[in-house]
N, CA and C atoms as a LAMMPS dump frame, in Angstrom:
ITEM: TIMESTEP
0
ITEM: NUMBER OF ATOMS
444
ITEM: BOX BOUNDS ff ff ff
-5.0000000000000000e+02 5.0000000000000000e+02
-5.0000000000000000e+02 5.0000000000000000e+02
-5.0000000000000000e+02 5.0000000000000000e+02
ITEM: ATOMS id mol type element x y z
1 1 1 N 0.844 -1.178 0
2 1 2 C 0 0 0
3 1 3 C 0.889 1.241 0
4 2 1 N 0.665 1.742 -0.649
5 2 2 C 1.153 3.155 -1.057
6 2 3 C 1.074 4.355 -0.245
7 3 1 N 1.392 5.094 0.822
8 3 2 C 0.831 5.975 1.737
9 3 3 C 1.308 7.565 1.065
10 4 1 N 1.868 7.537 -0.163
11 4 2 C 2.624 8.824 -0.606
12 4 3 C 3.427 8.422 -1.801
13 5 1 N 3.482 9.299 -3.003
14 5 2 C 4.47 8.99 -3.823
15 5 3 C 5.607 8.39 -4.039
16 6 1 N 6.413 8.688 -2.42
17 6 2 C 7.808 8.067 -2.089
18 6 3 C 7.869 6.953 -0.487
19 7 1 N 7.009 7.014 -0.329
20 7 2 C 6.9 6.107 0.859
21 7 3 C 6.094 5.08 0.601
22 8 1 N 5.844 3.704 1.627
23 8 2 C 4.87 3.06 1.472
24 8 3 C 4.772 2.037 3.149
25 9 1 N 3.1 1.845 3.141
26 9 2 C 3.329 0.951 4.325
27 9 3 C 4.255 -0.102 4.004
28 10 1 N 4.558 -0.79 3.793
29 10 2 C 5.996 -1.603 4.308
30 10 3 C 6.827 -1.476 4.799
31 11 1 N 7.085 -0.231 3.918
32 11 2 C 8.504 -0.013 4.842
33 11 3 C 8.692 0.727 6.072
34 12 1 N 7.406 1.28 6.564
35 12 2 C 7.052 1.83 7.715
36 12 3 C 6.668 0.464 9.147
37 13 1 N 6.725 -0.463 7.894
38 13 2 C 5.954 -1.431 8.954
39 13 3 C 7.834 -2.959 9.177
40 14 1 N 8.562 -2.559 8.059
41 14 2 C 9.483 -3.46 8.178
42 14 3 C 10.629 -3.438 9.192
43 15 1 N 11.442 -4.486 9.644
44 15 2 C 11.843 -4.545 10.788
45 15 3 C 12.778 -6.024 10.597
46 16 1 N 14.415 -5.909 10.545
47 16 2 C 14.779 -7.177 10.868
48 16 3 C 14.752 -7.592 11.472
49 17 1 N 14.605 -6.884 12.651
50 17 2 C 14.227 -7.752 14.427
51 17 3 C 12.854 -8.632 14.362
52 18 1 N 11.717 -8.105 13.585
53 18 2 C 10.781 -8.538 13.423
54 18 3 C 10.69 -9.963 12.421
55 19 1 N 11.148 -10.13 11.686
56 19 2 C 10.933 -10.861 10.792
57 19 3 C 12.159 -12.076 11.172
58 20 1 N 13.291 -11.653 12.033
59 20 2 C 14.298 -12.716 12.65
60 20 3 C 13.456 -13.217 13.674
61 21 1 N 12.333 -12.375 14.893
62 21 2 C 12.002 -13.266 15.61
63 21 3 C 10.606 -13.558 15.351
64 22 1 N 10.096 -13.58 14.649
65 22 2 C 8.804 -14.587 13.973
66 22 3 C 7.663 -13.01 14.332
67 23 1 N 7.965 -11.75 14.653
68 23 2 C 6.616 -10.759 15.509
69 23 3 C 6.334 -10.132 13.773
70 24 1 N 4.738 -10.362 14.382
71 24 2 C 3.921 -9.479 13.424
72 24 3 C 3.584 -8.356 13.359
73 25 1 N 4.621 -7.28 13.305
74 25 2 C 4.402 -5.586 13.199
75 25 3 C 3.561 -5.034 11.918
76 26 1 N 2.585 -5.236 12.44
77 26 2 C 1.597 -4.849 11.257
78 26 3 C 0.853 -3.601 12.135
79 27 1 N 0.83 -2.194 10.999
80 27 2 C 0.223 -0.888 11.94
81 27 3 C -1.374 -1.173 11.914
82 28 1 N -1.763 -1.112 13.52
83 28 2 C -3.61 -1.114 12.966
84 28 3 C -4.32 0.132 12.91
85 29 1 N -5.592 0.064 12.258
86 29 2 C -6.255 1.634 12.061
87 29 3 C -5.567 2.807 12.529
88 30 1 N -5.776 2.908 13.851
89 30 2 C -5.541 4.023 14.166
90 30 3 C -3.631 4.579 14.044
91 31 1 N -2.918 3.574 14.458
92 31 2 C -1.534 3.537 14.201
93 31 3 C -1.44 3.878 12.778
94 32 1 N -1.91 3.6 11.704
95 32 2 C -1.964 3.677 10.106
96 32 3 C -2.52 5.257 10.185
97 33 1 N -3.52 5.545 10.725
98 33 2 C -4.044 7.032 10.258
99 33 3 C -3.104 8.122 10.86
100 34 1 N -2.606 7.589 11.67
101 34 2 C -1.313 8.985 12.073
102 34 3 C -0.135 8.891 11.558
103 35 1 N 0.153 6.985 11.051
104 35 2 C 1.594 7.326 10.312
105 35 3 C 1.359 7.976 8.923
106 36 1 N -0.425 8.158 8.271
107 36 2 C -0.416 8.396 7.139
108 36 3 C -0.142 10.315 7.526
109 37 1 N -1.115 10.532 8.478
110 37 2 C -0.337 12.282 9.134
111 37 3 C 0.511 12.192 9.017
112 38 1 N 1.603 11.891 9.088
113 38 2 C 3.173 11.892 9.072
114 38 3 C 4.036 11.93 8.203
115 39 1 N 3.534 10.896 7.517
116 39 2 C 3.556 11.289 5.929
117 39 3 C 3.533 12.173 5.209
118 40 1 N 2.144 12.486 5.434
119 40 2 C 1.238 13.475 4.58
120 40 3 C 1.911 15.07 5.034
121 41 1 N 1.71 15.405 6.614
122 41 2 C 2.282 16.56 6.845
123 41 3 C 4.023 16.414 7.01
124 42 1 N 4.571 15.484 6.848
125 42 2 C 6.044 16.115 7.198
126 42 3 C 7.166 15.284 5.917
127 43 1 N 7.168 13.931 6.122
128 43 2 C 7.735 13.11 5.084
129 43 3 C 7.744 13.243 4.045
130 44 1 N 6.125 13.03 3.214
131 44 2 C 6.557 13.595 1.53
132 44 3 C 7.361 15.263 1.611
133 45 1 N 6.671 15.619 2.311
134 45 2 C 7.114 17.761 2.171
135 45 3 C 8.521 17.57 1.977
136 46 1 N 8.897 16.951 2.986
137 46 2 C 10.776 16.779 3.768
138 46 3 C 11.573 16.039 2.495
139 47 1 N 11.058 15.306 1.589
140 47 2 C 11.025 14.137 0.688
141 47 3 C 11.37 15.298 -0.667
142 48 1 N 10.215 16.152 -0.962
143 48 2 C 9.966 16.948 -1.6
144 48 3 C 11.378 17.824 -1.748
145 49 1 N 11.435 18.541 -0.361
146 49 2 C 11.878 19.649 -0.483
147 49 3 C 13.691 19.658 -0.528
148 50 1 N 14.108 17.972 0.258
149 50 2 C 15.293 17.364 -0.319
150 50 3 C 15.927 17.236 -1.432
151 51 1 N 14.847 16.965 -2.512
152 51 2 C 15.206 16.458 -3.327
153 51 3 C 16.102 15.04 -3.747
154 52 1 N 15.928 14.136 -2.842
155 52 2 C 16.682 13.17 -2.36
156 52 3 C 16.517 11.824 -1.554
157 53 1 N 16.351 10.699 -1.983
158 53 2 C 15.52 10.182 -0.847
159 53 3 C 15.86 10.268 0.535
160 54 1 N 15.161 9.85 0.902
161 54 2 C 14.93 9.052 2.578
162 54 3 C 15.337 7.887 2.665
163 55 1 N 15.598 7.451 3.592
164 55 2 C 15.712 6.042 4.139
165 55 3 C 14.971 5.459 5.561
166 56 1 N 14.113 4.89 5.613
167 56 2 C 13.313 4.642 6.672
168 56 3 C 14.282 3.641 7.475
169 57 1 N 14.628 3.493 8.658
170 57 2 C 15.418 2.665 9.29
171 57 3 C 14.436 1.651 10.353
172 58 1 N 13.203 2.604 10.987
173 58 2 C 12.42 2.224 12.001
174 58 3 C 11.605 3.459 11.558
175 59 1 N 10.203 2.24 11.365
176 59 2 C 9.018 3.54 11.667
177 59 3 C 8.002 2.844 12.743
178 60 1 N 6.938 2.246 12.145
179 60 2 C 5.982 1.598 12.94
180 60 3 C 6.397 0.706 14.126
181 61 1 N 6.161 0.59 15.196
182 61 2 C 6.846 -0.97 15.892
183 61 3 C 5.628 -1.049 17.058
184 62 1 N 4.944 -2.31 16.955
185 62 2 C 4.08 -2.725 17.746
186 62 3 C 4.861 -3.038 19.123
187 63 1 N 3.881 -3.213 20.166
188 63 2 C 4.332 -3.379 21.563
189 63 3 C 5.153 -4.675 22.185
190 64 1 N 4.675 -5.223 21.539
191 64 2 C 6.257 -6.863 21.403
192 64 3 C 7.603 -6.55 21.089
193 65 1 N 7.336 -5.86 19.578
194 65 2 C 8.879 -5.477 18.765
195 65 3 C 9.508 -4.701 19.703
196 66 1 N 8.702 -3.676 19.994
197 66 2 C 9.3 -2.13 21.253
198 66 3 C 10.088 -2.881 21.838
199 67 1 N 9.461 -3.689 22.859
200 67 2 C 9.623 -4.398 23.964
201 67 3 C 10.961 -4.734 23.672
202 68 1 N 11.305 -6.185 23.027
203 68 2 C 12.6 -6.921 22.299
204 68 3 C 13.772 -5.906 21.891
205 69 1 N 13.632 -4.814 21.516
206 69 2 C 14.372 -4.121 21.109
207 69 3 C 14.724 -2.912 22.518
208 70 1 N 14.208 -2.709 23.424
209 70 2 C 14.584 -2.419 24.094
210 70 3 C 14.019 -0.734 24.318
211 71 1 N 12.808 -0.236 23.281
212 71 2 C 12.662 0.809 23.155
213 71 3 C 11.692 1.197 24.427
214 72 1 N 11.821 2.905 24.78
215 72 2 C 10.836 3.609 25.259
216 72 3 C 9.475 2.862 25.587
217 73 1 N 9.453 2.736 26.841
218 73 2 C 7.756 2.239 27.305
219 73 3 C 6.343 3.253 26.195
220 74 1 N 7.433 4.788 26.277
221 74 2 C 6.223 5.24 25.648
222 74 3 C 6.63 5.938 24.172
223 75 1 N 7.074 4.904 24.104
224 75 2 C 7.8 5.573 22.111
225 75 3 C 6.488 5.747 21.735
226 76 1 N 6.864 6.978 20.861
227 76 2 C 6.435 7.436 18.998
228 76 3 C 5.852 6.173 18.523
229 77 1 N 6.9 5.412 18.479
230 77 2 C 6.751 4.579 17.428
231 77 3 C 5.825 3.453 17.347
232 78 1 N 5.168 2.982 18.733
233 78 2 C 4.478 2.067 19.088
234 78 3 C 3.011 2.71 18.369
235 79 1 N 2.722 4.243 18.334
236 79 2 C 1.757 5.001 17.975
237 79 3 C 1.462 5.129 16.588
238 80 1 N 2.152 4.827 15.887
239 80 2 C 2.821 5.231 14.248
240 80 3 C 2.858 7.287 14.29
241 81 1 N 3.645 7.496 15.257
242 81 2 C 3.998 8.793 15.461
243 81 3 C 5.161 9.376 15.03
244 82 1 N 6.056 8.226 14.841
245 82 2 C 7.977 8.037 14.814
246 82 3 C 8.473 7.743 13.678
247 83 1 N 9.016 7.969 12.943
248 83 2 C 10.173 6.968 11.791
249 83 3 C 11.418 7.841 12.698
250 84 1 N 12.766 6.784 12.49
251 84 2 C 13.85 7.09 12.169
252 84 3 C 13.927 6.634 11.204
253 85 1 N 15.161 7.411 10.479
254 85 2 C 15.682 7.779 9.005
255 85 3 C 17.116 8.249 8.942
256 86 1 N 17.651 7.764 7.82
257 86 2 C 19.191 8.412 7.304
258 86 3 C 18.611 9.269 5.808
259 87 1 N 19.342 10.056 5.594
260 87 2 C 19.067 10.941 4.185
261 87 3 C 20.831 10.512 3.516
262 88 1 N 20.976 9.816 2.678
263 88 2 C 22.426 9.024 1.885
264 88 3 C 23.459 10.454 1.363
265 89 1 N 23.999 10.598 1.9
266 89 2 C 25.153 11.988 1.055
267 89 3 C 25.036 13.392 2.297
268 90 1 N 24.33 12.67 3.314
269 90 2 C 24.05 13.609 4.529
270 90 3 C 24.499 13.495 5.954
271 91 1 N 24.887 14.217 6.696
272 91 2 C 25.282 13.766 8.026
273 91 3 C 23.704 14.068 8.71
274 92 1 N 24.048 13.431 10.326
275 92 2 C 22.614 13.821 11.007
276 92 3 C 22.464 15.275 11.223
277 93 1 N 23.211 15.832 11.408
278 93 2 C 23.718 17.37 11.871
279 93 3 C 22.709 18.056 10.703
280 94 1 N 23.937 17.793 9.21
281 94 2 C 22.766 18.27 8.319
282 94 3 C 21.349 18.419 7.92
283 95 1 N 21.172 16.96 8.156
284 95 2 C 19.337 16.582 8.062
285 95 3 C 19.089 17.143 9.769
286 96 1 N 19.223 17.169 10.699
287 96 2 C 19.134 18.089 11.527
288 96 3 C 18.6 19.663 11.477
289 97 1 N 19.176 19.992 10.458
290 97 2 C 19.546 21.783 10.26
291 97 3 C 18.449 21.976 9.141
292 98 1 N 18.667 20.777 8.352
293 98 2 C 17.554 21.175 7.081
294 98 3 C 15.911 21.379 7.622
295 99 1 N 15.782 20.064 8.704
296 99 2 C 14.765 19.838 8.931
297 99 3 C 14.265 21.279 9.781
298 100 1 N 14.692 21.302 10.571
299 100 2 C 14.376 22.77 11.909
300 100 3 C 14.115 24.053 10.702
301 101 1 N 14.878 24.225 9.582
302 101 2 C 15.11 25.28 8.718
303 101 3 C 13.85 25.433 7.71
304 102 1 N 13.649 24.085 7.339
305 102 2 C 12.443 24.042 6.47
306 102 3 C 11.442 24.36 6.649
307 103 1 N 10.555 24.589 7.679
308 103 2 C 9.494 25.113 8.147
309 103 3 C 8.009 24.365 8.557
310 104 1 N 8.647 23.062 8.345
311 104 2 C 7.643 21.635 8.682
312 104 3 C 7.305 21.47 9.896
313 105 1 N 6.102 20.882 9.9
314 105 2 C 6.057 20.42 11.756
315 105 3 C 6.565 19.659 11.983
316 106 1 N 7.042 19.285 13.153
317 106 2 C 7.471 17.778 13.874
318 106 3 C 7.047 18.095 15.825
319 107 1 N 6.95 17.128 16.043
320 107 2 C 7.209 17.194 17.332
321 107 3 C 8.267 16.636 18.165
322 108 1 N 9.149 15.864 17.986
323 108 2 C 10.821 16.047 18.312
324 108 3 C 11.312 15.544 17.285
325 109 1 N 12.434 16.036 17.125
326 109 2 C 13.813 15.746 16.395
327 109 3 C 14.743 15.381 16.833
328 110 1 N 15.57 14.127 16.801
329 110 2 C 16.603 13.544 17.573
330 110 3 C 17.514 13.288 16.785
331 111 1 N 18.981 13.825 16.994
332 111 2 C 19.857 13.6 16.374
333 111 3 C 20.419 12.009 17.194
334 112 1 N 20.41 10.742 16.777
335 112 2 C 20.929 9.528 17.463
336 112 3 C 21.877 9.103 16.656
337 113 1 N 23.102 9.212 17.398
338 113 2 C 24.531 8.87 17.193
339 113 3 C 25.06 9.603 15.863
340 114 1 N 25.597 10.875 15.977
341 114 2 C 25.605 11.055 15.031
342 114 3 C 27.333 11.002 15.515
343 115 1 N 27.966 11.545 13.936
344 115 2 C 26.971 11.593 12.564
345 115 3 C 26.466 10.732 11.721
346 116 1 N 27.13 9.42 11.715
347 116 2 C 26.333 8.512 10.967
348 116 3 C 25.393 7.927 11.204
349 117 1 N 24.772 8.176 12.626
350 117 2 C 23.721 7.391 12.858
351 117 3 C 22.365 7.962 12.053
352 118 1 N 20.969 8.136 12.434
353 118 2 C 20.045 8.332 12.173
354 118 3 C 19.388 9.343 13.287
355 119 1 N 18.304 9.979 12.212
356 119 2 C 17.33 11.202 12.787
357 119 3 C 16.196 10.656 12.867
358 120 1 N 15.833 10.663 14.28
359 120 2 C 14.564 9.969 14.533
360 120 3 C 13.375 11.521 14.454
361 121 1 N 12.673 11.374 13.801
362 121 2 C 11.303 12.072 13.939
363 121 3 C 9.761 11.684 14.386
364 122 1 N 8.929 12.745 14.748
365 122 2 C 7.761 12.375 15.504
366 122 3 C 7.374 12.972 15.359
367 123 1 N 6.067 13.149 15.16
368 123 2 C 4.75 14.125 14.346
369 123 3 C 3.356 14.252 15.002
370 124 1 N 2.937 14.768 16.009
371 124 2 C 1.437 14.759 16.145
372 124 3 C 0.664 15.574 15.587
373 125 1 N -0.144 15.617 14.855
374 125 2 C -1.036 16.521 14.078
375 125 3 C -1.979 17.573 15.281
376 126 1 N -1.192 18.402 15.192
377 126 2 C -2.043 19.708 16.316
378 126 3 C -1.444 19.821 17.217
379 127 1 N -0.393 18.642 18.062
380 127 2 C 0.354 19.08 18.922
381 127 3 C 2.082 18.787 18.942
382 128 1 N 2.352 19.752 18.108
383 128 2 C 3.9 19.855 17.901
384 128 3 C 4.618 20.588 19.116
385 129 1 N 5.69 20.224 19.472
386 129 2 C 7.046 20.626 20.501
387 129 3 C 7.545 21.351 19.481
388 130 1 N 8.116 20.977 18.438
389 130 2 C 9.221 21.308 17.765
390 130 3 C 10.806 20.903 18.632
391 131 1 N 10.297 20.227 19.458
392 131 2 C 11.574 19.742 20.77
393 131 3 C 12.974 19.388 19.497
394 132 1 N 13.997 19.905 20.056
395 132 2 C 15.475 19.147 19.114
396 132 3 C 16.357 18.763 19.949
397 133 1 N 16.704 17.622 19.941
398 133 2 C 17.849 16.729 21.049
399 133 3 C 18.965 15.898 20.285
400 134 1 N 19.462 15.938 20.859
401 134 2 C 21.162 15.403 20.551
402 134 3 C 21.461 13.937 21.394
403 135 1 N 21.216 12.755 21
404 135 2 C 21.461 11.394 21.809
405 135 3 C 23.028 11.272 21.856
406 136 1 N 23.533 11.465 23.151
407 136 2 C 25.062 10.867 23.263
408 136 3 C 24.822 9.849 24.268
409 137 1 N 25.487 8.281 23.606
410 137 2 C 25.099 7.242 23.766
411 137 3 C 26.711 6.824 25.286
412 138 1 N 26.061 6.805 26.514
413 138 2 C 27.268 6.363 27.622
414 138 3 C 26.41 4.936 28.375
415 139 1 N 27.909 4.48 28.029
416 139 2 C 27.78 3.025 28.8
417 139 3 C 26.406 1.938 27.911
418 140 1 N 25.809 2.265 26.491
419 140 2 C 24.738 1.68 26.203
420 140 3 C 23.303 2.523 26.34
421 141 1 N 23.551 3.216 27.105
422 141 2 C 22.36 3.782 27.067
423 141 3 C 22.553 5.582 26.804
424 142 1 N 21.093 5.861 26.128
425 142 2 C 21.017 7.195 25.394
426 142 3 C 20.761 8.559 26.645
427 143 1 N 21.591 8.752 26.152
428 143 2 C 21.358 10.59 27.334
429 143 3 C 21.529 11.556 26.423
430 144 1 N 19.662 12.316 26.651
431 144 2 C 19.177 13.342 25.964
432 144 3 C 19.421 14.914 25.969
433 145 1 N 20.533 15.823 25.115
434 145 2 C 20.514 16.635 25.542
435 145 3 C 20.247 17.728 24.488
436 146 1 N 19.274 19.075 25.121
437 146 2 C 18.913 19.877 24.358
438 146 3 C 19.57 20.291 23.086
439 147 1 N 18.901 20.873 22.027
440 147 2 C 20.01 21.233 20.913
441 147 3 C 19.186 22.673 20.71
442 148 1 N 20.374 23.935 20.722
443 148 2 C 19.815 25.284 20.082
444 148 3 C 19.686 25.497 19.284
């Protein structure tokens, strides 16, 4: 299914953790109608205005996958609120700067491990932070700190 010119549920819904341990991350209704918000208001635009693809790394993840992987009791992502993403020929810093600059909503922006790691984003339709954080990863685990 197609959710946008350049995106599609699959790959919002795909997961090697998922498919190595037998879990069925499939988004339901309501998880589907906000990752299609997400889409719709920030992803294609961001997609658009790149000129460049995206790379979805983690979008959707049901409450098993979360779990196994070790994520947030109250992730984004369990909501279809979240993708992380790499942009290919970009550091996070950059897709960082583009994103805050462009004039899109989000409701946080996380730079995680950069620079090569990935920019996690999160979108609620009507209630944006615009929050921007910087993950520096000690001892295994992520410590969140503001970005100006």
């Amino acid at each position: 299914m197609r959710l946008s010119e350049h995106f599609t549920r699959a790959e919002m819904e795909r997961s090697p953790t998922a498919l190595r341990l037998g879990i069925k991350n499939e988004m339901p209704p309501d998880a589907l109608a906000r990752m299609q918000a997400l889409v719709d208001d920030v992803l294609e635009p961001l997609r658009v205005q790149l000129g460049r693809p995206i790379r979805i790394t983690s979008g959707y993840r049901c409450p098993k996958l979360n779990k196994r992987i070790g994520g947030a009791a109250t992730s984004q992502h369990m909501q279809g609120e979240a993708v992380d993403f790499e942009v290919p020929g970009m550091t996070t810093t950059e897709v960082m700067d583009f994103v805050r600059r462009s004039g899109l909503p989000f409701d946080q922006l996380i730079d995680e491990a950069p620079p090569d790691g990935w920019v996690h984003l999160s979108y609620r339709r009507g209630r944006c932070r615009r929050q921007c954080l910087k993950a520096v990863f000690r001892g295994g685990k992520a410590v969140y700190t503001p970005v100006a």
